[in-house]
N, C-alpha and C positions, 0 to 999 in steps of 0.2 A: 844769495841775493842781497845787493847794498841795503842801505834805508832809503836811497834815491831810491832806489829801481822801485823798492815798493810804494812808495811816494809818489810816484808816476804812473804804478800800475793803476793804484787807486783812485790817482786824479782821473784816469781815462776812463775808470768804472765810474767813476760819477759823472762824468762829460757825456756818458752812453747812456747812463739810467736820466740825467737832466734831459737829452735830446729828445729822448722818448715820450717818457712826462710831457713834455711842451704841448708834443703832435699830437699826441694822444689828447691831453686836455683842453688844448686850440679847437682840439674839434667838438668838443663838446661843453666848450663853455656859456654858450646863448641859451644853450640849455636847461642846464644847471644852472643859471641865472634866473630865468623863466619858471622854474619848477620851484625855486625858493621865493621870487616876488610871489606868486600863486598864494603863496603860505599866510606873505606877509601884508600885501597890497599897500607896501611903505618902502622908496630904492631906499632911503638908507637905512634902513633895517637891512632888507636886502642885501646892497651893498656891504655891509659888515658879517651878517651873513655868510656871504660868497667868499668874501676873505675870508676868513676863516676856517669853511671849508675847501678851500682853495689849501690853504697849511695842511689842513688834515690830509688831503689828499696827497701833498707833497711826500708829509712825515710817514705815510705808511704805504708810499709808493713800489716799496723793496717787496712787499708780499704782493703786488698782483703780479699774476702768470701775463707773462707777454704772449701776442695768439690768444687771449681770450680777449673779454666782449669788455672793452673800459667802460660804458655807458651801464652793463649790469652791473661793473663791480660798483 
């Protein structure tokens, strides 16, 4: 295999794991919003907050099991 082909392969694994990510956390972002103002009763705390668990969530996307429950993990 070139170093395109795997360069491609990889872009497409990441184009699959980002899609997912998206849908997955689109749906549960009001939420996770909600559950950190709760915390903080200040948006931008909040707000900085949610970013940042927003990254976290990104960066350790690779270990959730897809088929399970995004809102427990």
């Amino acid at each position: 295999m070139t170093n395109n082909n795997l360069v491609n392969k990889n872009t497409a694994s990441l184009n699959a794991l980002s899609d997912s990510f998206i849908l997955l956390f689109e749906a549960d972002r009001r939420r996770i919003y909600a559950y950190i103002y709760a915390f903080v009763m200040d948006p931008n705390i909040a707000d900085e907050i949610f970013q940042e668990t927003s990254v976290l969530l990104w960066r350790d996307f690779e270990k959730f099991e897809l088929n399970t429950n995004f809102s427990k993990w």
